[in-house]
C-alpha positions in Angstrom: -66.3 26.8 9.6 -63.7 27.6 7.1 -64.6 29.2 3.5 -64.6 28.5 0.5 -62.0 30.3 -2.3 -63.1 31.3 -5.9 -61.6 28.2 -7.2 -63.2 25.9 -4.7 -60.4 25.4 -2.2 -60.8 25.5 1.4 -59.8 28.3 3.9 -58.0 27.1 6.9 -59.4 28.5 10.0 -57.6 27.8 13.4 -60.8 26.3 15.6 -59.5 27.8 19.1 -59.5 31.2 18.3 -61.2 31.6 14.6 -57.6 32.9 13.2 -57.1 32.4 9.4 -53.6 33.1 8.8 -51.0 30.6 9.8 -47.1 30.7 9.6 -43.8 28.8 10.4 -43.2 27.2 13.7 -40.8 28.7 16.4 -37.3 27.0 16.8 -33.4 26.9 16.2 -32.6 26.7 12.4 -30.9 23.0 13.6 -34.2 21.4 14.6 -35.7 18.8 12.8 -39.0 19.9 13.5 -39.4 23.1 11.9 -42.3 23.4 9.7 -43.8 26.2 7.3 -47.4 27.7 7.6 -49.3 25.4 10.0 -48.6 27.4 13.1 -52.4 30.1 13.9 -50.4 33.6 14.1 -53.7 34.8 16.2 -53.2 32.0 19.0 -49.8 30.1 18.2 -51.6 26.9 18.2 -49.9 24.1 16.2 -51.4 20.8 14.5 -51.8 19.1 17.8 -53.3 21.6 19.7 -55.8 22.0 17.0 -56.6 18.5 16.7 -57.1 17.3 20.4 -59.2 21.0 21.0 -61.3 19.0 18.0 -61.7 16.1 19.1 -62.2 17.6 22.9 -65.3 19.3 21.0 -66.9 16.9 18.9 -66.9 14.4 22.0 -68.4 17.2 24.1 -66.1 16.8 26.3 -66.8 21.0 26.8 -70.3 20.5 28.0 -69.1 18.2 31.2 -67.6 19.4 34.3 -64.1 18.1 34.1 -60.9 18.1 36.7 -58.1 18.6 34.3 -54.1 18.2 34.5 -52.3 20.2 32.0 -48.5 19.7 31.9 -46.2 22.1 29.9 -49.3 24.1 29.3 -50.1 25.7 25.5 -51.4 29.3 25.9 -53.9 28.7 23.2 -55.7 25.9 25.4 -54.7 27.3 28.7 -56.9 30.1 28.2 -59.7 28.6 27.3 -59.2 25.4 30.0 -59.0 27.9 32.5 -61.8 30.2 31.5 -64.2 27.0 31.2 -63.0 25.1 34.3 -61.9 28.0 36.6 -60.3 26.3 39.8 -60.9 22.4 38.5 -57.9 23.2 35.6 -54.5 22.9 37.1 -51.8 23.3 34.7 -47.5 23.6 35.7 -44.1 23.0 34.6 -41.1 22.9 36.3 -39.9 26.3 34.8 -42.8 28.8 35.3 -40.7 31.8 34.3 -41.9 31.1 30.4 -45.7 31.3 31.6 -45.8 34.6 32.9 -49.1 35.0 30.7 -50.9 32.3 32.8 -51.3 33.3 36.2 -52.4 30.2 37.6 -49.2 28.1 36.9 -47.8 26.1 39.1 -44.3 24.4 39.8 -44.9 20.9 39.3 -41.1 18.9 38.3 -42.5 15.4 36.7 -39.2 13.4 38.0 -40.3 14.4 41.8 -43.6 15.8 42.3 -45.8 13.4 41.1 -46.0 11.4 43.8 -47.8 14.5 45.8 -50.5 13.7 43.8 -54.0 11.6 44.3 -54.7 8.8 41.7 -57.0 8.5 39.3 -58.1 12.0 40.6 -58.5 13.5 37.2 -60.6 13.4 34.5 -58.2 14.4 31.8 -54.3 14.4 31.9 -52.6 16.4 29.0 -49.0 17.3 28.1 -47.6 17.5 24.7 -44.0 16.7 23.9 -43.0 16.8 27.3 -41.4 13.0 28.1 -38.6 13.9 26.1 -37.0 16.3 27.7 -37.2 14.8 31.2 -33.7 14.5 33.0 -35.4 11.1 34.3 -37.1 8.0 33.9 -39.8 8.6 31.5 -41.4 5.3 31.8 -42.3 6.2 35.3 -43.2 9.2 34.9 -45.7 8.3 31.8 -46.9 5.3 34.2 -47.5 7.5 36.8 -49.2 10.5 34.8 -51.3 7.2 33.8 -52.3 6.6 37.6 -53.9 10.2 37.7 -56.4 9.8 35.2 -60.1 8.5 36.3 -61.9 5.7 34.7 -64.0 7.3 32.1 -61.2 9.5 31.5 -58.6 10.1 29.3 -54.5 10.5 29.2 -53.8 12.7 26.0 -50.4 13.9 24.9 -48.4 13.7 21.7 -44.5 12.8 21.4 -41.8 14.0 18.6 -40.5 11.1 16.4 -37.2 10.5 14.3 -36.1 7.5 12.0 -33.4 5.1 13.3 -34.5 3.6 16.9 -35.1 5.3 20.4 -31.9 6.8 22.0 -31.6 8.6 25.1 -28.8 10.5 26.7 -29.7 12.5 29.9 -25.6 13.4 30.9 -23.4 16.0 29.3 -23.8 16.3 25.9 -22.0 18.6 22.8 -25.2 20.7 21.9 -24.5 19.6 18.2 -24.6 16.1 18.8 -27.8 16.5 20.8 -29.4 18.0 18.0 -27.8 15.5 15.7 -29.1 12.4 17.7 -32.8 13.9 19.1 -33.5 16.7 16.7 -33.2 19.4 19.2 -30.7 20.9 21.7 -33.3 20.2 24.7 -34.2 16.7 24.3 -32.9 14.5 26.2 -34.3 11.2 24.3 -36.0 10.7 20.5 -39.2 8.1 19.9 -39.3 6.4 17.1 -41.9 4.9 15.1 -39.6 1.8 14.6 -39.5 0.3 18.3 -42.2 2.1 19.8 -43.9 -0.8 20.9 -41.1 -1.9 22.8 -40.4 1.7 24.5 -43.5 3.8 25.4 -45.7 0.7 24.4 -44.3 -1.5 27.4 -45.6 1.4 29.6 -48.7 2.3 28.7 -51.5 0.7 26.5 -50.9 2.4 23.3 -52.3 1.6 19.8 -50.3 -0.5 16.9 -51.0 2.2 14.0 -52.4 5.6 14.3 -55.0 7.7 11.7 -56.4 10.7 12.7 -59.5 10.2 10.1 -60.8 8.1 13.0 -60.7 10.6 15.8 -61.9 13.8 13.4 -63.0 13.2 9.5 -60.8 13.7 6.7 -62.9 17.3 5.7 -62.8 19.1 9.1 -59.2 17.9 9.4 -58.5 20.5 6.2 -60.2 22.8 7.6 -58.3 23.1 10.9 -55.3 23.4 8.8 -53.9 19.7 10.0 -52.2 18.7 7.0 -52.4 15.0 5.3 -48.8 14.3 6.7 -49.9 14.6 10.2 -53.2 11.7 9.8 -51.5 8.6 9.6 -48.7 6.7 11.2 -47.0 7.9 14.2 -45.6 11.3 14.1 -44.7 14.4 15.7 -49.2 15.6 15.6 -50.0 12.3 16.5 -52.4 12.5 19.4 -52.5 9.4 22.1 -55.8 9.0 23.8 -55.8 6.5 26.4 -58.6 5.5 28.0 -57.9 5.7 32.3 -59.6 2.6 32.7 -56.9 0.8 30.9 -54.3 0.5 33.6 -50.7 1.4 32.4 -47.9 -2.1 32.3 -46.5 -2.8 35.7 -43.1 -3.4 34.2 -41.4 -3.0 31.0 -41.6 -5.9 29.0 -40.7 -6.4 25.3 -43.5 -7.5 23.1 -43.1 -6.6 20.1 -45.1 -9.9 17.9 -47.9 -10.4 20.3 -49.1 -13.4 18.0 -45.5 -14.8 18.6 -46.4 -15.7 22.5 -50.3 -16.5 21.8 -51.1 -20.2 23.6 -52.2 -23.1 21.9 -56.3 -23.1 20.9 -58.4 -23.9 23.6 -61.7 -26.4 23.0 -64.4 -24.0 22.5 -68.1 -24.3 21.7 -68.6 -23.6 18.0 -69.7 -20.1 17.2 -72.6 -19.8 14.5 -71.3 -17.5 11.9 -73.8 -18.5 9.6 -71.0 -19.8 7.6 -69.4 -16.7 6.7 -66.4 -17.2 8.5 -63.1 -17.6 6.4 -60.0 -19.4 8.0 -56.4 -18.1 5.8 -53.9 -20.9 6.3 -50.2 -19.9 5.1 -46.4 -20.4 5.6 -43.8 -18.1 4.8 -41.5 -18.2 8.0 -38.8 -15.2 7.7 -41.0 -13.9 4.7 -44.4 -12.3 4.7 -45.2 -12.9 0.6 -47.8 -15.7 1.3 -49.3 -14.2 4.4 -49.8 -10.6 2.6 -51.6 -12.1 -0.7 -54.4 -13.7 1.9 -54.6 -10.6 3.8 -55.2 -8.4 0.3 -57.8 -11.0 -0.1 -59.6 -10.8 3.6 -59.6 -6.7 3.2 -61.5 -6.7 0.4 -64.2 -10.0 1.9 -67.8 -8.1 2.1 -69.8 -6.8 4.6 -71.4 -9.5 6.9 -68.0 -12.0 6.6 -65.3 -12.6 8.9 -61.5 -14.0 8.6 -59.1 -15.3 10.7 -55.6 -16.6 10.3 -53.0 -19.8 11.1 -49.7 -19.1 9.6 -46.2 -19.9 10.0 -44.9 -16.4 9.2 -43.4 -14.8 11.6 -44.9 -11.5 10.6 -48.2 -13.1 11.9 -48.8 -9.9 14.1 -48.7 -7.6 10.8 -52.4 -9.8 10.3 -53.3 -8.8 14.1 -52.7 -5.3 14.1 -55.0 -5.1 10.6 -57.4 -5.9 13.4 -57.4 -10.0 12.3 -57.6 -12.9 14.9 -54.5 -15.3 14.5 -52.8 -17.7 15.8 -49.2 -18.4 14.9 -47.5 -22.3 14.3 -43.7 -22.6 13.5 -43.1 -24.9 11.1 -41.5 -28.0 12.5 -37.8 -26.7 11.0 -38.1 -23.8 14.0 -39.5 -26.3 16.7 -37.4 -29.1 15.9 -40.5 -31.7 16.0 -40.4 -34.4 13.4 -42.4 -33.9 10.8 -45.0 -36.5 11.5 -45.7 -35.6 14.8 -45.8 -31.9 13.9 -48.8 -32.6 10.8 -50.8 -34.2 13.6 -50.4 -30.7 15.7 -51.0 -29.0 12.1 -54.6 -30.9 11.9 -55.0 -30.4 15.6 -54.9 -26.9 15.5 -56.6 -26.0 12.3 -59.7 -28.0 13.6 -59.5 -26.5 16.8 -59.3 -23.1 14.9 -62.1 -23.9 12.7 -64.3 -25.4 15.4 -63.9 -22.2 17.7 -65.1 -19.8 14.7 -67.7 -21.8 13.1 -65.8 -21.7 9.9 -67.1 -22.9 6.5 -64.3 -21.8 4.5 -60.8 -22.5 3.9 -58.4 -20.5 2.2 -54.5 -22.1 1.4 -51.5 -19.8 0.1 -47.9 -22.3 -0.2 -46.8 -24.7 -2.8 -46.3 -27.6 -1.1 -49.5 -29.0 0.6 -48.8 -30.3 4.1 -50.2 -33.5 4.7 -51.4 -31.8 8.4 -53.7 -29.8 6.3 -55.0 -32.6 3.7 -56.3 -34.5 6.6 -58.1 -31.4 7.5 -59.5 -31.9 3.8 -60.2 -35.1 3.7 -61.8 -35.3 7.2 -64.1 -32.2 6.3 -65.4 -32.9 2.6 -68.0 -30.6 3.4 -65.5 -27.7 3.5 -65.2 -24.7 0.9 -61.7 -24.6 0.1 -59.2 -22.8 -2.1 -55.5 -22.9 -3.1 -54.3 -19.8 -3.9 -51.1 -20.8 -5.7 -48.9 -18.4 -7.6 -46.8 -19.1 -10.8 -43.4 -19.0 -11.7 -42.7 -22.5 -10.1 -39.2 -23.8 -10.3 -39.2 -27.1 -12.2 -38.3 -29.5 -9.6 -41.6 -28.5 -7.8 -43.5 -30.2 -10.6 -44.6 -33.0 -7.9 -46.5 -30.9 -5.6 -48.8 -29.5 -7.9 -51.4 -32.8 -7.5 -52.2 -31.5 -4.1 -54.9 -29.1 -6.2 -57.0 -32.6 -6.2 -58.4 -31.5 -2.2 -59.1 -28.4 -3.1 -62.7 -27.1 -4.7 -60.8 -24.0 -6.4 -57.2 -23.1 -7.7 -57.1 -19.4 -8.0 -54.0 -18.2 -10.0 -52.7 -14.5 -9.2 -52.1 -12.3 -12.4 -48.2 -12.5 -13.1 -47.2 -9.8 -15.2 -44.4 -11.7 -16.8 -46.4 -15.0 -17.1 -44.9 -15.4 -21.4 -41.8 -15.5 -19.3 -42.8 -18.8 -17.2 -41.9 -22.0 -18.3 -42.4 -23.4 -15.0 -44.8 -26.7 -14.3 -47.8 -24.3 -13.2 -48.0 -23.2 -16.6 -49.3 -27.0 -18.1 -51.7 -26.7 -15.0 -52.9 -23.0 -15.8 -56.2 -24.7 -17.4 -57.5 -26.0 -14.0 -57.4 -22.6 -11.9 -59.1 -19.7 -12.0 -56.5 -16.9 -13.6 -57.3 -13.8 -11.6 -55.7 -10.1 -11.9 -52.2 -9.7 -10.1 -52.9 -9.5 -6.3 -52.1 -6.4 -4.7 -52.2 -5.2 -1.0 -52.2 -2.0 -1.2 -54.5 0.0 -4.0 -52.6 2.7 -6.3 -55.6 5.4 -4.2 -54.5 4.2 -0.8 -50.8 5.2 -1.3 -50.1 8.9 -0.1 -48.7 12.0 -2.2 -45.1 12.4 -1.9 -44.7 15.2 0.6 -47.3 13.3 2.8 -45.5 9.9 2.8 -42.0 11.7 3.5 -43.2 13.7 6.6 -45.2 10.9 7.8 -42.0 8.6 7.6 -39.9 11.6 9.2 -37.9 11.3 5.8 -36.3 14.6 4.1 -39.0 16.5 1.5 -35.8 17.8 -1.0 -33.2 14.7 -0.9 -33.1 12.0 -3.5 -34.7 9.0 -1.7 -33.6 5.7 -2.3 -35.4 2.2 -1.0 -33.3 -0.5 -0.5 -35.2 -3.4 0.4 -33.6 -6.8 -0.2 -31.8 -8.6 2.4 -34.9 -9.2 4.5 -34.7 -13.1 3.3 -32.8 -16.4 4.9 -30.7 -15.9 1.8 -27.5 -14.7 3.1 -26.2 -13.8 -0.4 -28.4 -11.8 -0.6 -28.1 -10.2 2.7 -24.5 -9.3 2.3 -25.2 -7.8 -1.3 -27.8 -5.4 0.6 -25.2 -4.0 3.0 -23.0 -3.7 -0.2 -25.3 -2.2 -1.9 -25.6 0.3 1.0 -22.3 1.0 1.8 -21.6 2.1 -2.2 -25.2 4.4 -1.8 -24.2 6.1 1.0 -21.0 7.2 0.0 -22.5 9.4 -3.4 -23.6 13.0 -1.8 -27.4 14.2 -1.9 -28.6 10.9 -2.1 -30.6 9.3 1.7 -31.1 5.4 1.6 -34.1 3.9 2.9 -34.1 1.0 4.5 -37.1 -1.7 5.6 -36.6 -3.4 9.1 -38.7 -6.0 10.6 -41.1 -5.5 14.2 -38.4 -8.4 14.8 -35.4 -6.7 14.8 -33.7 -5.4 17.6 -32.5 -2.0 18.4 -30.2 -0.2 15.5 -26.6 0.2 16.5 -25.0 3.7 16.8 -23.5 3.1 13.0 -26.8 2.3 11.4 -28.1 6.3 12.6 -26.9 8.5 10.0 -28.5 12.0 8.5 -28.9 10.0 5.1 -30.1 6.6 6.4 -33.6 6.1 7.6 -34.0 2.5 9.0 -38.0 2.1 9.8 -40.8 0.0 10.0 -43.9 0.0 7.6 -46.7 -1.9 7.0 -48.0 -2.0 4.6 -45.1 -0.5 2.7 -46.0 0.0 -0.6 -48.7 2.8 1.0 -45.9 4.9 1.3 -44.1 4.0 -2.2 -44.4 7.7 -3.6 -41.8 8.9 -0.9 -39.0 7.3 -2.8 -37.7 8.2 -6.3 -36.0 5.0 -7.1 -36.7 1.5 -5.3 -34.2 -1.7 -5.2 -35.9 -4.6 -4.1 -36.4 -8.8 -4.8 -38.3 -9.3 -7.6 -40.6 -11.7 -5.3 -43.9 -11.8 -6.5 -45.3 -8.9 -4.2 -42.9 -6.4 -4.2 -42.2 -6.7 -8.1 -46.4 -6.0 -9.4 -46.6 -3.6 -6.3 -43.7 -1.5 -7.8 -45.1 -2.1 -11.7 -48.7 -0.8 -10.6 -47.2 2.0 -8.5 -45.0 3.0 -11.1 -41.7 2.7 -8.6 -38.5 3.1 -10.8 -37.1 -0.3 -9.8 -33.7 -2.1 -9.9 -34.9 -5.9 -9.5 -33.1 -7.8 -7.6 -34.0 -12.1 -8.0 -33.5 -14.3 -5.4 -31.6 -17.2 -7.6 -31.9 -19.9 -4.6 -33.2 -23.2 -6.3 -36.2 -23.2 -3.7 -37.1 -19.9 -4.7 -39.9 -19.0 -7.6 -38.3 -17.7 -10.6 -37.5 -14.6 -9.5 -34.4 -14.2 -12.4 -37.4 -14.7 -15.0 -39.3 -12.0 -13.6 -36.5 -9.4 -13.5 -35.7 -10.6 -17.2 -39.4 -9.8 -18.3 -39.0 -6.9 -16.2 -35.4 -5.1 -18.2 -37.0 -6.5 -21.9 -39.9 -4.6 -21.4 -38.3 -1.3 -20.2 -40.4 -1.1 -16.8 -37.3 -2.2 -14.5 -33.8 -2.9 -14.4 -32.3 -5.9 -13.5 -28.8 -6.5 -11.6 -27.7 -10.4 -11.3 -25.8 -12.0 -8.4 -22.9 -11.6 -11.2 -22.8 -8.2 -11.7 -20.4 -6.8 -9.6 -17.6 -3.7 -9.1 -18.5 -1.3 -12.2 -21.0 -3.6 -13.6 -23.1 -3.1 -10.5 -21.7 0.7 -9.8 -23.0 0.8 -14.2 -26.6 -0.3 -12.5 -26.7 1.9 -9.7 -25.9 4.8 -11.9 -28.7 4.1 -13.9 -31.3 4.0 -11.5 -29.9 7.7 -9.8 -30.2 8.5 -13.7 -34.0 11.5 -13.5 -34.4 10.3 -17.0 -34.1 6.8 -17.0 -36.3 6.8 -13.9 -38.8 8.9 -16.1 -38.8 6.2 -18.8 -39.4 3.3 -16.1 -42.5 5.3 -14.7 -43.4 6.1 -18.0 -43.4 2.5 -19.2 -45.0 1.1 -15.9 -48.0 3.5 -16.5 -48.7 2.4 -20.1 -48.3 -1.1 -19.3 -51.5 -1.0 -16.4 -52.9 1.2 -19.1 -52.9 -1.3 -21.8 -54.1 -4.0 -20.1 -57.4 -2.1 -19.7 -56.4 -0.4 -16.6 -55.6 -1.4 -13.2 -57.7 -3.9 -11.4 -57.1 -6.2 -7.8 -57.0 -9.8 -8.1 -57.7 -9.6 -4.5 -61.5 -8.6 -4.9 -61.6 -11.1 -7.5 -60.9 -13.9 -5.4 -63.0 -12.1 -2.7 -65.6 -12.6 -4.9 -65.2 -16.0 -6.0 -65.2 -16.9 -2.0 -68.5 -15.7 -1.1 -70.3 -15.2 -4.0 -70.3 -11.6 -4.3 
């Protein structure tokens, strides 16, 4: 146990050997993965080592008789592994000339020697940053590590991870541009956090999202010196615990949206949920705004209820890996039905849906009301049901707004700029329920600076930018963004930021720079203290995320007709000094002007500065979110 200090603080204390001083890591001065004061100077041990000896522990995993591979073997667990196990712990590598201080090594090459071996012959299978620097296949090799492991067992090992997409070249290579590309001289591939599902998740059966609080608590992780940029999201400490009886993927096979290639609802028998069960209905398509406002709302449902999820967005498996059942429709513009046809399948599958779960309640984010869904209304009077239905409409959108006859409830989410609408929601305000602005993410959830950068692989010392706006069907937009980029990577000191969808496909070679970081995040605005300076849409979401996180921001509106008014928002935004605004006619130095201001320390200052009084004033920050929680079940 570590000890206190006189001012309260904890003492680190390595758990392997009992050492209390810790140092740098080992390594060249060109590897990225050099880090300062975690490393026990009694038993080298790093952050990994110290966490899967925890979790090894507090499973008591120490009190069984075990048969255990160990693969690139650690001194600092070696010597214990052997000294508890004797002949059942066999450990190798295929150079044992750098083990001399373990006796019982053996010569065991991972692209040949494998094979020698019995399946599911082991009860634990370990090796820690070890499939990158195979001259090989290491899909195989990981599926047949896999094979080894016995059911009731476990396949442990932890990976090294860069920004920018996978990349692997086993040939001749410049020892620079190795570094350069992998982050170290001796790797012959980079993970990345970005496609993972698509590389080392077609293999085995690895998680969607990582957090270390669940394998050891958040207190005894202090104590073992395993900072707070090593518990969440995937990253260089973070430990993979298979099960053995979940067998590895045949194949490799790209699935990346799982909810994307889920079947069509079977007839079930209706599950008694005592009527606590809450089905989220939303569009969106390309966009995710809709779909993220219902899932702030099901985080935040109590104890005791349930939630599941039919949406159009094709983010849908952003709601699955929050650990959400849902199903995923196109809307009839992707699938080419007519629309007729395509509102009978609508009503189809929402009854199917809320037959299946035994669901009482229905919850509806999307101005326009389908007329798929009204039958569902109509049909099932006896149905709870609520519109949630932001402001800021654009005028000609006037006529949808009698749809709020089917529901029971109109809740309204808070809209900082709401003096600013002028929209047709604003004659209609009286008949919903005006709740705080709707967040997903709340200001304590979001991680300190040095935290978020590490755990995003993203430089702690460089001016960070996030550029975050041509992830829309607007393709105005989307050429403005690469604009935008090109101009932001040419000014020195500065690394850009950039938001990519699970969607996307692999980054080309010119999108991998030293002062790009292209990566995937969800949800994002958890990380928002890694940047100094944010330029994003000023869509409903990301503009009160930024406000309440106090983001310097450069707002960018969307000024397609269809869209909510996004121009207004930005307007409110640059009048009341928390934001700046740049127009679809600002451009050469007008838009240069804006960029310079937003790289400006002070002016960013003054935004923050301004975004803090402004949650202040209003009596402090609150979560529409639980307030609509609330009002759903009666909390």
């Amino acid at each position: 146990m570590s000890d206190p200090t006189e001012n309260g603080a904890v003492t680190p204390c390595c758990n392997i050997c009992g050492g209390r001083a810790f140092g740098d890591t080992y390594g060249r001065p060109d590897s990225a993965f050099l880090r300062t004061n975690v490393r026990c100077l009694s038993c080298d041990s790093l952050e990994r080592h110290r966490l899967l000896f925890e979790w090894l522990d507090r499973n008591k995993f120490f009190e069984k008789d075990l048969k255990i591979l160990h693969l690139a073997p650690e001194p600092c667990l070696a010597r214990f592994f052997s000294g508890r196990y004797g002949s059942s712990y066999r450990c190798g590598d295929v150079d044992t000339e750098q083990y001399r201080n373990i006796p019982t090594i053996e010569q065991i090459d991972l692209c040949r020697d494998l094979t020698g071996f019995e399946k599911r012959s082991f009860d634990l299978v370990i090796h820690n940053h070890v499939l990158e620097h195979l001259p090989c296949d290491y899909a195989d090799v990981a599926r047949q590590l896999h094979a080894l492991v016995r059911p009731g067992g476990y396949h442990i090992f932890a990976l090294p991870f860069l920004p920018g997409g996978y990349r692997e070249h086993i040939g001749v290579l410049d020892q620079a541009e190795r570094s350069r590309l992998f982050g170290q001289v001796d790797h012959m591939r980079i993970f990345s956090p970005h496609d993972l599902a698509d590389t080392l998740g077609s293999v085995l059966p690895i998680s969607a999202s990582y957090d270390a609080t669940e394998l050891v608590p958040r207190e005894r992780l202090r104590e073992i010196n395993i900072p707070e940029c090593c518990w969440f999201g995937f990253n260089n400490n973070a430990l993979f615990i298979l099960p053995g009886d979940r067998p590895a993927m045949p194949t490799r096979s790209v699935c990346l949206i799982p909810a994307l290639a889920m079947p069509a609802i079977p007839r079930q028998r209706t599950v008694d949920r005592g009527g606590k069960d809450i089905l989220f209905v939303s569009g969106n398509g390309i966009g995710q705004g809709h779909l993220t406002r219902q899932l702030a709302v099901a985080r935040h449902l109590p104890n005791g209820f349930s939630a599941a999820f039919l949406t159009m967005s094709y983010s849908a498996a952003i709601a699955q890996s929050l650990g959400f059942s849902v199903h995923f429709l196109p809307h009839h513009l992707a699938t080419g039905e007519e629309s007729v046809e395509w509102n009978r399948r609508l009503t189809h599958e929402i009854e199917l849906l809320l037959d299946a779960r035994g669901s009482k309640t229905l919850v509806y984010d999307l101005n326009f009301v389908f007329d798929g869904l009204i039958d569902v209304l109509k049909r099932r009077a006896w149905l709870k049901t609520m519109w949630i239905r932001r402001a800021m409409w654009p005028q000609h959108h006037a006529d949808y707004l009698g749809a709020s006859v089917h529901f029971d409830m109109v809740a309204e989410p808070g809209e900082f700029s709401r003096e600013y609408d002028l929209g047709p929601t604003r004659g209609e305000a009286y008949k919903a329920r005006l709740v705080a602005p709707v967040l997903l993410t709340d200001p304590g959830d979001r991680l300190e600076k040095d935290a978020a950068r590490a755990t995003l692989c993203l430089p702690q010392e460089a001016t960070i930018l996030l550029l975050d706006i041509g992830r829309t069907s607007n393709p105005d937009l989307a050429r403005r963004h690469e604009e935008i980029a090109e101009r932001l990577l040419r000014r020195p000191g500065l690394h850009l930021v950039e938001f990519v969808s699970a969607l996307s496909s692999s980054l080309s070679s010119k999108e991998i720079a030293p002062n790009r970081s292209k990566i995937v995040a969800y949800p994002a605005f958890r990380f928002s203290k890694a940047w100094d300076g944010a330029i994003l849409r000023s869509s409903y979401n990301a503009f009160h995320e930024s406000i309440v996180g106090s983001v310097p921001t450069l707002f960018v509106p969307d000024e397609t007709s269809d869209m909510d008014r996004q121009i207004d928002r930005a307007r409110w935004a640059e009048d009341h000094q928390v934001g700046l605004r740049l127009l679809g006619s600002d451009t050469g130095n007008e838009l240069e002007a804006k960029l310079d201001r937003l790289l400006c320390e002070d002016t960013r200052s003054r935004l923050a500065a301004a975004c803090d009084r402004l949650t202040s004033s209003s009596g402090g920050w609150r979560n529409g979110a639980v307030e609509i929680a609330e009002l759903l079940t009666g909390a």
